[in-house]
C-alpha positions as CSV (number, residue, x, y, z in Angstrom):
1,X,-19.5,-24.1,-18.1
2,X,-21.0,-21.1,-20.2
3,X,-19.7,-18.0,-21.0
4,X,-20.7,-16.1,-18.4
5,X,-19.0,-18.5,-15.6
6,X,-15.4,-19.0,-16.6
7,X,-12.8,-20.6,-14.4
8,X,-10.3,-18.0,-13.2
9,X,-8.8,-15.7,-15.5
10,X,-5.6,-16.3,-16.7
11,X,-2.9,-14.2,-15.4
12,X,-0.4,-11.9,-17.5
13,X,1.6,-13.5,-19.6
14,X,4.9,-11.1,-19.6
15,X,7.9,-12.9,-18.3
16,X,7.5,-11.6,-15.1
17,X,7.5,-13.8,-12.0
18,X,4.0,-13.9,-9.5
19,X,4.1,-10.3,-8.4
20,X,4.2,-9.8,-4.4
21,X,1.8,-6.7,-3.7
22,X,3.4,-5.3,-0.6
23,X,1.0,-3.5,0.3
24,X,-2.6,-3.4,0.4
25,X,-5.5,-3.1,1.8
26,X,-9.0,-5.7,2.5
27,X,-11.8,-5.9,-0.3
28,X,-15.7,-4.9,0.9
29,X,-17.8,-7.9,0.9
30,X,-21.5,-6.2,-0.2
31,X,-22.1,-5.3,-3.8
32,X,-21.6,-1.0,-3.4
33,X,-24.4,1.3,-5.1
34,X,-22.8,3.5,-7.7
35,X,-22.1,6.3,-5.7
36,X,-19.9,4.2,-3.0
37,X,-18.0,2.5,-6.1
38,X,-17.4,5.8,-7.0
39,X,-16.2,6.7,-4.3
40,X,-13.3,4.2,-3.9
41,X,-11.7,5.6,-6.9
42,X,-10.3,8.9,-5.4
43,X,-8.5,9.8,-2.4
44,X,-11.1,12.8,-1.4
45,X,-13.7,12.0,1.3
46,X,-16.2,14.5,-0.4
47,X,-18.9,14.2,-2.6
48,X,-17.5,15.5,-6.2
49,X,-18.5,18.6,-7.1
50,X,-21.7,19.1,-8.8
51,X,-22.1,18.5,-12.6
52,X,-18.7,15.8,-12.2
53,X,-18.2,12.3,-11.1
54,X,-15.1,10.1,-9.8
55,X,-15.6,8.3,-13.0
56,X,-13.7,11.2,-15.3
57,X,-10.3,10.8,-13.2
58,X,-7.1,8.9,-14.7
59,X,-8.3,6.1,-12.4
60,X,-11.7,5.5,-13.0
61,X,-10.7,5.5,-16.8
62,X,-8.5,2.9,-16.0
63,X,-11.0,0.8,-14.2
64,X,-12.9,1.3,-17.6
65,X,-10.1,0.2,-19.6
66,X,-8.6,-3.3,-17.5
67,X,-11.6,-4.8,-15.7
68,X,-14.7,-4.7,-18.1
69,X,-13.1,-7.2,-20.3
70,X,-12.7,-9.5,-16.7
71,X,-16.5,-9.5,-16.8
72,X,-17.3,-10.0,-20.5
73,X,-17.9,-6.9,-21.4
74,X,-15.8,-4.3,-23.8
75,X,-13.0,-2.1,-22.7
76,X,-14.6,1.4,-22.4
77,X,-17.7,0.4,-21.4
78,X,-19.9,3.0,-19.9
79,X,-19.6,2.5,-16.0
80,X,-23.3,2.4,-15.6
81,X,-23.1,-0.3,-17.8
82,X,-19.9,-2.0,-16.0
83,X,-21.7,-1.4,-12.8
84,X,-24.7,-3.6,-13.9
85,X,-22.6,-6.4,-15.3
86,X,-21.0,-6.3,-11.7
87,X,-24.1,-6.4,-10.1
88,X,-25.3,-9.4,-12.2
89,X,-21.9,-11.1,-10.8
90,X,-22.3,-10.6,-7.1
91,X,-19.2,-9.8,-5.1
92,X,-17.5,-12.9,-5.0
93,X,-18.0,-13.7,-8.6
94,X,-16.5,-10.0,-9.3
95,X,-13.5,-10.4,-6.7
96,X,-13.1,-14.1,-8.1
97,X,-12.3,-12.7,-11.6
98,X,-10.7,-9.3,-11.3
99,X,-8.1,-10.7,-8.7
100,X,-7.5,-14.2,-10.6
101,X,-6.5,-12.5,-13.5
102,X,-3.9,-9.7,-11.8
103,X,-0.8,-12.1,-11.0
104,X,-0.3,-11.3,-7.7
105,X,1.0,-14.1,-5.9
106,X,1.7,-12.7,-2.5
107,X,-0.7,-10.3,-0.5
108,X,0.6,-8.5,2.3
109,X,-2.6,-6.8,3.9
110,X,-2.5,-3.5,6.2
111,X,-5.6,-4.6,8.7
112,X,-5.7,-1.4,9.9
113,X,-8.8,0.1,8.5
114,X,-12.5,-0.5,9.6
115,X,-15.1,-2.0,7.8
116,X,-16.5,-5.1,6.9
117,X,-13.0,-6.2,4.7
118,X,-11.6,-9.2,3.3
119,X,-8.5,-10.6,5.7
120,X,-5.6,-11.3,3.9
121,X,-6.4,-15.7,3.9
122,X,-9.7,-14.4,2.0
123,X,-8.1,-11.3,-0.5
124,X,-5.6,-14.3,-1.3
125,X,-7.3,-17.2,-1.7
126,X,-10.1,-15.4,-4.3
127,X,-6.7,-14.1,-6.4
128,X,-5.2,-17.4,-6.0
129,X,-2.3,-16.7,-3.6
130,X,-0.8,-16.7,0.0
131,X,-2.1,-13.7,2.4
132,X,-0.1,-12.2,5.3
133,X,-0.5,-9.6,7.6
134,X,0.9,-5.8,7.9
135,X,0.0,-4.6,11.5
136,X,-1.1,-0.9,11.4
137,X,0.9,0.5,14.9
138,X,-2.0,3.3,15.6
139,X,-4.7,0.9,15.2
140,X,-2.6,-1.2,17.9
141,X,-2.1,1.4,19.9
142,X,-5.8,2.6,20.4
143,X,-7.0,-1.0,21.1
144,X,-4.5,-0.9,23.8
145,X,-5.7,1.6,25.3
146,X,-9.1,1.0,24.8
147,X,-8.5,-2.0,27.6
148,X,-6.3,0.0,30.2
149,X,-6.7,2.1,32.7
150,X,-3.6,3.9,33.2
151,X,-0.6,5.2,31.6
152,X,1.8,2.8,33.0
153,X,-0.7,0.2,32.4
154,X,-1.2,1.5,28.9
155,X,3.4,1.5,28.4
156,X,3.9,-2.1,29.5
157,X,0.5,-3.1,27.2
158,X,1.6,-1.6,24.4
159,X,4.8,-3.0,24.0
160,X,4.0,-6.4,24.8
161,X,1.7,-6.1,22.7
162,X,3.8,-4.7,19.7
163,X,6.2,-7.5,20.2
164,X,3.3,-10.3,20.1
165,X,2.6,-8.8,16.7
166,X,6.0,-8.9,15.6
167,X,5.2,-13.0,15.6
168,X,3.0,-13.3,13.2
169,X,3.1,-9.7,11.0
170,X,5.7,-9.6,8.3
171,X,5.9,-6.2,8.9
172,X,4.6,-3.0,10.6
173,X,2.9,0.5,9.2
174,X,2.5,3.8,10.1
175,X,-0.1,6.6,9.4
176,X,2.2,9.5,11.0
177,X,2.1,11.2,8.0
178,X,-2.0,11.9,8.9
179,X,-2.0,12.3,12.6
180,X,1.3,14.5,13.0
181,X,3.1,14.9,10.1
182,X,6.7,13.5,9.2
183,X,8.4,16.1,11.5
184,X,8.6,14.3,14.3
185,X,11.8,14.1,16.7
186,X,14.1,11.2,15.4
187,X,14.8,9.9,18.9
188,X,12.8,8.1,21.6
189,X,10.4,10.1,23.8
190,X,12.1,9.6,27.2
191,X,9.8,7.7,30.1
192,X,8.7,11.2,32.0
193,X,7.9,12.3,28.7
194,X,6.3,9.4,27.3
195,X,4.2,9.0,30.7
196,X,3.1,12.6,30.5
197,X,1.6,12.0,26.9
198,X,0.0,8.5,27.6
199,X,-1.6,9.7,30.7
200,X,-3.2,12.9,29.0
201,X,-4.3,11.1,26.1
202,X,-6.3,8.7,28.3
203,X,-7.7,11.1,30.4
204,X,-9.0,13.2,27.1
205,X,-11.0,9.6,26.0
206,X,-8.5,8.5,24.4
207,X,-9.8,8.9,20.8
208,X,-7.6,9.2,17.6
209,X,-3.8,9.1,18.5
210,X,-2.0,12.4,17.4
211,X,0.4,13.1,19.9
212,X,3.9,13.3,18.7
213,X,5.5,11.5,21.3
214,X,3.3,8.3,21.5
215,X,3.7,8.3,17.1
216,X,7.4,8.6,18.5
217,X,7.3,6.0,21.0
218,X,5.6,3.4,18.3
219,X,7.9,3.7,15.4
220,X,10.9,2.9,17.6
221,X,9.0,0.1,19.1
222,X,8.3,-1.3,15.9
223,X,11.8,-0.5,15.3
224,X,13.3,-2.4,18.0
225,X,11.5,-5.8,16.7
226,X,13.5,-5.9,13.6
227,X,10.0,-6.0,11.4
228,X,10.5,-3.8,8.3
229,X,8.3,-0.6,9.3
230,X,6.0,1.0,6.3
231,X,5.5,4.6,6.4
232,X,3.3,6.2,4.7
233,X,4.8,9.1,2.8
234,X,3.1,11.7,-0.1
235,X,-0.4,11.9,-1.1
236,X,-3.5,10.6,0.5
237,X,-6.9,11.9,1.5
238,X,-8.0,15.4,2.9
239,X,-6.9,14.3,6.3
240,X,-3.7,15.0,5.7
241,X,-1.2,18.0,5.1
242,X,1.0,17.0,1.9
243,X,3.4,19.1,3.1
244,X,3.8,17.0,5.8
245,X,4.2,14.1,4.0
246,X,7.0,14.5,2.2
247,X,10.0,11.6,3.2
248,X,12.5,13.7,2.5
249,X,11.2,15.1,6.4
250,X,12.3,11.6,7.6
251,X,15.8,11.9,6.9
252,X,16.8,12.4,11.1
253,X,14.8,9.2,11.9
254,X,16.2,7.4,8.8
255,X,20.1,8.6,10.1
256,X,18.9,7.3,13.5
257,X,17.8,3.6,12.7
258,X,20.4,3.1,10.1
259,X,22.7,0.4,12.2
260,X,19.1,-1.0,13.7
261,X,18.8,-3.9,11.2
262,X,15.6,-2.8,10.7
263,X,14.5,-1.7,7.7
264,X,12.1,1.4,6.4
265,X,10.0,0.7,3.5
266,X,8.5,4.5,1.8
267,X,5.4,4.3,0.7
268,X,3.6,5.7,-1.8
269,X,5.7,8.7,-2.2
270,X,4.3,10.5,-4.8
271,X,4.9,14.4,-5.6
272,X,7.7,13.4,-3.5
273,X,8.5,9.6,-5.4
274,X,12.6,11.7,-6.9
275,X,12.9,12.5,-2.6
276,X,12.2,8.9,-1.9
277,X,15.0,7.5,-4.3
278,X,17.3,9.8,-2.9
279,X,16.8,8.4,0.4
280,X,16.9,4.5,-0.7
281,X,20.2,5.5,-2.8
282,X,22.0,7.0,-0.2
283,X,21.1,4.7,2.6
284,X,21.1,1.2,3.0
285,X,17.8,0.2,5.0
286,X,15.7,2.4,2.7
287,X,13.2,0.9,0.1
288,X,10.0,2.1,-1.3
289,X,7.4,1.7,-3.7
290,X,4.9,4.1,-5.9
291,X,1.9,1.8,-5.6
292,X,-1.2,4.0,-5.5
293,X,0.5,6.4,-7.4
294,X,0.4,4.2,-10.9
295,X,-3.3,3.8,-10.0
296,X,-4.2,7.8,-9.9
297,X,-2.2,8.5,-12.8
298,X,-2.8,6.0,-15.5
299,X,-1.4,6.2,-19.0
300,X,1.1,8.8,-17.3
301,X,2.3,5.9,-15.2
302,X,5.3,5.0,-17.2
303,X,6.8,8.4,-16.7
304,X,6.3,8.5,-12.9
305,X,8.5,4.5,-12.8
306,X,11.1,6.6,-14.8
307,X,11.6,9.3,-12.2
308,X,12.1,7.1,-9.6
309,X,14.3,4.5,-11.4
310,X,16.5,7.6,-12.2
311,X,18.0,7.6,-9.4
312,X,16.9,4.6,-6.9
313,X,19.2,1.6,-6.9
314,X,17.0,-1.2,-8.5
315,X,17.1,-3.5,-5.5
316,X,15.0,-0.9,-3.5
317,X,12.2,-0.7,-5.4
318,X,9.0,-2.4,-4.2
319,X,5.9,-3.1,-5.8
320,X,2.3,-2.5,-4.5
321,X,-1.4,-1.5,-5.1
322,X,-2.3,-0.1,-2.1
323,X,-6.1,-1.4,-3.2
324,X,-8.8,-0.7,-1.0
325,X,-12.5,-1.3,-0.9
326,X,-12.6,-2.6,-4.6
327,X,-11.4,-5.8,-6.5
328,X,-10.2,-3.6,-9.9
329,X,-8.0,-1.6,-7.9
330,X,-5.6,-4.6,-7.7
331,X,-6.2,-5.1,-11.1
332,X,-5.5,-1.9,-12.2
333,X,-3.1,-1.2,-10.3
334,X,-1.1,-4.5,-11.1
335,X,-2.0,-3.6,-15.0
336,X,-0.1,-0.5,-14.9
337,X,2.8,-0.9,-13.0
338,X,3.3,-4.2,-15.6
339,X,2.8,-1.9,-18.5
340,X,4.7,0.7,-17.1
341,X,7.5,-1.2,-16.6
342,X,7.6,-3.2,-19.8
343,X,7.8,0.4,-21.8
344,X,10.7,2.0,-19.3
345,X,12.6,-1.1,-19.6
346,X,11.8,-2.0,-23.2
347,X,12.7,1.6,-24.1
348,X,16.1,1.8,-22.1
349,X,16.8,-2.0,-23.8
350,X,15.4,-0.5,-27.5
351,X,18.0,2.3,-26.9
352,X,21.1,-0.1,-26.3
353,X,21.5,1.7,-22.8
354,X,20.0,-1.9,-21.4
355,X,20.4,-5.1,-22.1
356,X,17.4,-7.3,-22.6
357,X,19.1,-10.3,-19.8
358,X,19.3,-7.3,-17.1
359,X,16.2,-5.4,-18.1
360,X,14.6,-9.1,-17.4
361,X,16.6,-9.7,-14.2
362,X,15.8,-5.8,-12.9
363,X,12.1,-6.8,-14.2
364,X,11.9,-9.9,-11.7
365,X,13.6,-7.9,-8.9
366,X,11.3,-5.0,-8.7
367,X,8.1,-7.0,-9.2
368,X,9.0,-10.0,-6.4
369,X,12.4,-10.5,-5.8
370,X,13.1,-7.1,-3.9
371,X,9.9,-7.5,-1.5
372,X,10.8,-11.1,-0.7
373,X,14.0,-9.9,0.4
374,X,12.7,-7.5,2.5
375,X,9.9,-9.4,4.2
376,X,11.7,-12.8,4.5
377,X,9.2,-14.3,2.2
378,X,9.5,-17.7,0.7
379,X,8.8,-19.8,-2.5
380,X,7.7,-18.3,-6.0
């Protein structure tokens, strides 16, 4: 074995249990040119502006700081440089590496996005851990109605249909956020109502599924299945109005499935992460997590963890990348949420406010112990 084929990386050595990313996303199987690498590291669907590239963001400096090591190359490496070395590697070479060495040992995969992706068996077994499934309830939805041909057709579909993937999903997401906003009228659409909307929006294609009371309809499907339901709250791409997105806008539906058993897992979060752990500390099924944040703000990472940990209880933190597209998003991802949370906790411990036993125990919760509650997961 020479230098250039290693076995698998080893992963972080930090005390910290096998992390469980809790959500993420499928890795692209073709080596990308430059400019769709690129692209993966920012949240805009536009070309950057001229004269700049993607590269001179917090996150593509991290993906220039974690992963060229991975590859046998120097932290800091010029990206065109980086880029080549990947190339050199192939794909599965690349993923082999970059996931091996991130310490993730659970992979719970939204397969909700298009494209030629890694499934969760395949994003797991190259990292070296168990895959499951997150089942996107819009994506569901407009397969549904893809195959019917009428809106009571379409009703009785859909939620057999949600409940079949309540068998083998550990949990359910939503993209409300993008195609409504959080807004939306805590309680279920009634039937008339419900028929109305169906029946309109299959006449009119059906094409991308905005209307507020089939969004409605889903989440209390989901709901009724007992599935924790993800909802994606804060920042994201130009498809969506931030304003929108913020969870605090959630509060009626989070009052209205509190005795459900169900429970509702914030994602992302971020302007909005201090909202967020207002709403996991003042009501019991409430969790969230700040993956994809850590990733877009790098070395400013650690202070985002400490706005949310001021006032979230530290069972309801979750940890996740939200990767997409690209293997060094999980690494990168997992990189700084470990090093952000080994400076919080180390500080709070330095300072005698912490002890080191619980700033351990806290440490294990928030990086596995918290999402296998959640999702019913066992082992590690």
């Amino acid at each position: 074995m020479t230098a250039d084929t290693p076995g698998p990386a080893a992963a972080p050595d930090d005390g910290l249990p096998p992390l469980v990313d809790h959500h993420c996303h499928g890795v692209i199987r073709h080596a990308p040119n430059p400019a769709e690498f690129a692209g993966f590291l920012t949240e805009s669907d536009r070309p950057p502006a001229p004269g700049t590239t993607f590269f001179d963001t917090q996150t593509g400096f991290a993906v220039r700081r974690w992963c060229p090591p991975l590859l046998g190359l120097p932290p800091h490496c010029p990206p065109d440089r980086y880029l080549a070395r990947r190339r050199e590697l192939g794909p599965d070479e690349t993923r082999r590496r970059l996931l091996a060495a991130t310490g993730i040992g659970a992979y719970l995969l939204d397969t909700g996005l298009p494209g030629n992706l890694t499934g969760p068996a395949e994003t797991a077994a190259a990292g070296g851990g168990t895959g499951h499934e997150v089942v996107r309830l819009e994506t569901l939805a407009e397969h549904v109605a893809a195959g019917t041909r009428d809106a009571e057709e379409f009703i009785h579909t859909l939620a057999r249909a949600v409940r079949k993937a309540a068998e083998y999903a550990v949990a359910f997401k939503t993209v409300a956020a993008y195609r409504h906003g959080l807004a939306l009228d805590p309680r279920p659409p009634s039937h008339d109502t419900l028929h109305t909307a169906a029946r309109d929006w299959l006449a009119a294609g059906p094409a991308r599924l905005t209307d507020p009371a089939l969004l409605r309809h889903l989440l209390h499907l989901a709901v009724a299945t007992g599935r924790p339901l993800q909802l994606h709250t804060g920042f994201g791409d130009p498809d969506l109005r931030l304003d929108h997105a913020d969870p605090a806008q959630l509060t009626d539906f989070v009052r209205a499935t509190t005795d459900t058993g169900t429970d509702l897992v914030l994602l992302h979060c971020y302007p909005y992460h201090r909202q967020a752990a207002y709403l996991a500390s003042v009501f019991p099924h409430v969790y969230a997590d700040i993956g994809l944040t850590l990733t877009h703000t790098g070395p400013r990472a650690t202070a985002v963890l400490a706005e949310f940990l001021e006032l979230a209880p530290f069972g309801k933190l979750l940890f996740s990348t939200d990767a997409y597209g690209l293997p060094e998003l999980y690494t990168v991802g997992s990189a700084l949420f470990r090093t952000a949370l080994h400076t919080v906790l180390g500080d709070w411990t330095a300072s005698g406010a912490w002890s080191q036993d619980d700033a351990r125990r806290v440490g294990a919760m928030i990086a596995a112990g918290n999402s296998r509650r959640v999702y019913g997961l066992t082992g590690g």
